[in-house]
C-alpha positions in Angstrom: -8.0 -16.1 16.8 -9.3 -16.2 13.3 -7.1 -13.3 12.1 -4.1 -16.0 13.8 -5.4 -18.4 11.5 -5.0 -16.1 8.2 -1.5 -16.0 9.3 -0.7 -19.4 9.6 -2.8 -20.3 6.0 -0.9 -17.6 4.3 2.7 -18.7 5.9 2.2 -22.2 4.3 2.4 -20.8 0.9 5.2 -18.6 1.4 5.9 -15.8 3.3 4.2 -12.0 2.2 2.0 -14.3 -0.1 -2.2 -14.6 0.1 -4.1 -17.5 -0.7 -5.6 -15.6 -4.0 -6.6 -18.5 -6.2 -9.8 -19.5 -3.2 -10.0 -15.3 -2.7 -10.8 -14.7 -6.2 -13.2 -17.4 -6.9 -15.3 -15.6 -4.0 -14.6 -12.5 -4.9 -17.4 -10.3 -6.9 -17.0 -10.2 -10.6 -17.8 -6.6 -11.2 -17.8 -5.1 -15.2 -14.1 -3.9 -15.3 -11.4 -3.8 -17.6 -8.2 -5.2 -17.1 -5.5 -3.9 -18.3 -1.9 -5.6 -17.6 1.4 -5.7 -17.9 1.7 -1.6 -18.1 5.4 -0.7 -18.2 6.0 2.8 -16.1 10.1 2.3 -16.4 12.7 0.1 -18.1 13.0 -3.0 -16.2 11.6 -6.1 -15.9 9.8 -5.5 -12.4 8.4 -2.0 -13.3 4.8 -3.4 -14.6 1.8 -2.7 -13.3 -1.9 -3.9 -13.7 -5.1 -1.5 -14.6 -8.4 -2.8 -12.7 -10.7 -0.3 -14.6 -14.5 -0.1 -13.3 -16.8 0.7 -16.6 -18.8 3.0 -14.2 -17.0 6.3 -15.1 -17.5 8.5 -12.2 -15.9 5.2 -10.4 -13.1 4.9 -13.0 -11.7 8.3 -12.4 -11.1 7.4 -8.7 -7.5 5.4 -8.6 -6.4 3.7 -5.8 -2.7 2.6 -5.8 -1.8 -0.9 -3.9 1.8 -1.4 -2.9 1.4 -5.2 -1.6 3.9 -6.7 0.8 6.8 -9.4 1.3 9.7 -8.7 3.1 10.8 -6.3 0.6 11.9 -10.3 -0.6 9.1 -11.6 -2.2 5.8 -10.6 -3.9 4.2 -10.3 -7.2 1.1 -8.3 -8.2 -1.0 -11.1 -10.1 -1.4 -12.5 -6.3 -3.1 -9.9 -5.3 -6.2 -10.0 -8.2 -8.8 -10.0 -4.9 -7.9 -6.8 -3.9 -8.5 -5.0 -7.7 -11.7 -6.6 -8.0 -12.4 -5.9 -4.4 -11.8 -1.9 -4.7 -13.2 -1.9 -8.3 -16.2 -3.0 -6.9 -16.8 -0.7 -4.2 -16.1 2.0 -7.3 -12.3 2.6 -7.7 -10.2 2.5 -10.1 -6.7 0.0 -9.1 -3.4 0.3 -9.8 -1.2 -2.5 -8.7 2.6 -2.3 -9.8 5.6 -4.2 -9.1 8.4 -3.1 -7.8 12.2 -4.5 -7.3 13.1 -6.7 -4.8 16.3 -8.0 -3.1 18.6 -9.1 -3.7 18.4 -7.2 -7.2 17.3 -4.3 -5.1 18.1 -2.3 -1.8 16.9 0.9 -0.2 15.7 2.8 -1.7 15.1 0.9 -5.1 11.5 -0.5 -4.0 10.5 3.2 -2.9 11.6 4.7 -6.0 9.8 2.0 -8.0 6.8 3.0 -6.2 7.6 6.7 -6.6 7.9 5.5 -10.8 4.5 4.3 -10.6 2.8 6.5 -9.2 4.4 9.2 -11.5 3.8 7.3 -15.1 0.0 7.5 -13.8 -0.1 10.6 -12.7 1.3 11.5 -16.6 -1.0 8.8 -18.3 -3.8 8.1 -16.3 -6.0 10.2 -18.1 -5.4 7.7 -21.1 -7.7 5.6 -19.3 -10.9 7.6 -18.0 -8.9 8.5 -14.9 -7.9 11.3 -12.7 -4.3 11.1 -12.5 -4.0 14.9 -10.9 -5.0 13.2 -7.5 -5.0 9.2 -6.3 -4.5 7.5 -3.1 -2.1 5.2 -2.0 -3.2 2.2 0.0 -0.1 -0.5 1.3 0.3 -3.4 3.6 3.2 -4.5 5.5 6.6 -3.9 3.3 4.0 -2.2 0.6 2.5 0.0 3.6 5.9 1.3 4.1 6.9 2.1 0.5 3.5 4.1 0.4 4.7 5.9 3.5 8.0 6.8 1.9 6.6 8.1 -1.0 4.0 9.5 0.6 6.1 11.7 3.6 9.2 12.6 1.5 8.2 14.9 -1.5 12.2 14.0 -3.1 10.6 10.3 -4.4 8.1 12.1 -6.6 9.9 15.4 -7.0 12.9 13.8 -8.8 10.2 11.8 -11.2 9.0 15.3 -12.0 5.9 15.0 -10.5 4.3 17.1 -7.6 3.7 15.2 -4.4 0.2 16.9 -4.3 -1.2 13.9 -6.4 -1.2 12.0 -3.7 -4.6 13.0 -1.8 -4.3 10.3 1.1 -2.8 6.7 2.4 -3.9 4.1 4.1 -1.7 2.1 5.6 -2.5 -1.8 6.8 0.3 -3.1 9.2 3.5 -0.8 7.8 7.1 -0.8 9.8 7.2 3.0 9.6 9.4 3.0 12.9 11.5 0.0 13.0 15.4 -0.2 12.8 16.2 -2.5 10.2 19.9 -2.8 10.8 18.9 -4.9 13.6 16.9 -7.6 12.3 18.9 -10.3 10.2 16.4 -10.6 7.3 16.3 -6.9 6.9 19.6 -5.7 7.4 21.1 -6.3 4.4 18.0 -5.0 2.8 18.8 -1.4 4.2 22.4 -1.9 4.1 22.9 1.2 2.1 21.5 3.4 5.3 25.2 3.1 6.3 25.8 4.7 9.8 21.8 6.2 9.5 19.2 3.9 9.4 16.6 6.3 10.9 16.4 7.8 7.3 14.8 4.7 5.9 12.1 5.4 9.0 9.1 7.4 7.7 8.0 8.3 11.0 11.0 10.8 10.6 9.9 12.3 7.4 6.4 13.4 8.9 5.7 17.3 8.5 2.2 19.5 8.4 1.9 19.2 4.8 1.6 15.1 4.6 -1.9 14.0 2.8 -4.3 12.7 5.4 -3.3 9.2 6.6 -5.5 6.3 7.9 -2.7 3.9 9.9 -4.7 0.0 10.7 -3.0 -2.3 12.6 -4.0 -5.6 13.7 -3.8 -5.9 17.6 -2.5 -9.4 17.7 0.2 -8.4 15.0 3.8 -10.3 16.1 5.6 -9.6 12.9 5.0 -6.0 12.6 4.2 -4.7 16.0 1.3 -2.4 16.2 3.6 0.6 17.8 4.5 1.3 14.4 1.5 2.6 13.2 0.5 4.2 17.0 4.4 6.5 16.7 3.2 7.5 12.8 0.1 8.9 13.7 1.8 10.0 17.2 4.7 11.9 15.2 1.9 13.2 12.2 -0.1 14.7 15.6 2.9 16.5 16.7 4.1 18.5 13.7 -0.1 19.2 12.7 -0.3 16.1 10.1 -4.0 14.4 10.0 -3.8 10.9 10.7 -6.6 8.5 11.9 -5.0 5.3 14.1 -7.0 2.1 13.7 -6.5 -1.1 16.1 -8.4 -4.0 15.1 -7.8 -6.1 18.0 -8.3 -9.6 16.7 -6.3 -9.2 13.5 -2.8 -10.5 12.6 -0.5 -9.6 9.9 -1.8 -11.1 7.2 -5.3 -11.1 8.6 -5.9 -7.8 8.1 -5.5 -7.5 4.1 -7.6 -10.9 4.1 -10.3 -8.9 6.2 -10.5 -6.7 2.8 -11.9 -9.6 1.0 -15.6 -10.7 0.9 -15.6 -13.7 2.6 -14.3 -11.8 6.0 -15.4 -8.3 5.6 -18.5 -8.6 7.7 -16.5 -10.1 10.7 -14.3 -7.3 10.4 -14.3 -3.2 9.7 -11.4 -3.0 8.1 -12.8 -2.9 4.1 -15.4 -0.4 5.5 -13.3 1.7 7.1 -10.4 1.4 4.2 -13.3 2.5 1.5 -14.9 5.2 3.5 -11.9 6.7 3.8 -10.4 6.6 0.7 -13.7 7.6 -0.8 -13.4 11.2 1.2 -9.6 11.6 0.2 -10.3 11.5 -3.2 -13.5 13.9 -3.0 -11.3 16.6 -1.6 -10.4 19.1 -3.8 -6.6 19.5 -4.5 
């Protein structure tokens, strides 16, 4: 299966990474501004990059992307395709880094999420932007951080900022129900869950007052199984949450963030249906 396939191709250059040196060169070249290496905290991991549309009804629209990578691995200059990608369909992207392990733990990368999206909320407006209401849009490791932020008001809170901001998430292949104390390249990751590891779940910090969520999974995901994103939006039904569950069933892991980019996104739905959606999360008033 061609989603397979994207999972193999991105597995020989390292695992959580995309092939974004062919992406980009396919990629559209909309007029955008670029504006990099943004500190939002003191270390050397909390940057992140502006992808700034010159369209300004477009530019006021932000779109956060938490990539993926084991928690492990990752950098946001890999993932160019997916500013230009979103800038081009009229957003406004924000890609930061965030800590990894072994320098980090949970819930370092969540609270280095949490950062970013705060020093926007507080300085977007510097840059044509709406920072009073964004999205969050994740995949895999990134999908969860989104989650995190996203379910439990605390990450923002204690940054001073108001978890209302955040006027919707997508989420592409996120472990929002796994138990990471039991897989050996994630449990000393979470080690600092102690007895508890349920609390590093977000399917157990779901309540009625979560921003709407769109969960996509790839139906022929082995790495992160798709029951993760069917007990979110199970769990988000439950308690009165609005979440919209997506199965593509051809996809893998890594297929389904490489279905956002032109080449593949009329053999899949998944950059329509991403776009449409964020498009009507952001046009709802706060």
């Amino acid at each position: 299966m061609l989603g397979n396939l994207f999972d193999r191709l991105a597995g020989r250059m390292g695992r959580g990474a995309a092939p974004s040196a062919w992406l980009e060169r396919h990629m559209p070249q909309p007029p955008l501004d670029l504006v990099e290496d943004i500190a939002f905290g003191p270390l050397p991991r909390q940057r992140l990059d502006l992808y700034l549309p010159h369209d300004p009804a477009a530019r006021r629209r932000l779109v956060v992307f938490a990539y993926g990578g084991g928690w492990d691995a990752g950098a946001r200059r890999s993932y160019r395709f997916i500013g230009q990608r979103l800038a081009a369909s009229g957003f406004s992207v924000a890609i930061p880094d965030y800590r990894l392990y072994p320098e980090a733990r949970f819930p370092d990368f969540v609270e280095d999420t949490a950062a970013a999206v705060a020093w926007l909320a507080a300085h977007a407006g510097q840059h044509g932007i709406d920072g009073r209401r964004m999205a969050l849009l994740g995949h895999s490791a990134g999908a969860y951080n989104a989650a995190m932020v996203a379910l439990d008001p605390r990450y923002l809170e204690t940054k001073g900022t108001s978890p209302a901001v955040i006027a919707g998430m997508v989420g592409l292949a996120g472990p929002y129900a796994f138990n990471p104390l039991i897989y050996e390249e994630t449990r000393a990751i979470f080690a600092t869950t102690g007895d508890d590891p349920a609390r590093a779940q977000p399917v157990r910090w779901v309540h009625a007052k979560a921003p709407p969520m769109l969960l996509a999974h790839g139906g022929a995901d082995r790495r992160v199984l798709p029951l993760n994103s069917l007990r979110l939006a199970e769990a988000l039904a439950e308690v009165g949450g609005e979440a919209s569950l997506r199965l593509y069933p051809r996809q893998g892991h890594v297929g389904i963030l490489l279905a956002l980019a032109d080449p593949f996104r009329r053999l899949f739905r998944v950059l329509d249906d991403t776009t449409a959606f964020l498009a009507q999360a952001l046009a709802r008033p706060a």
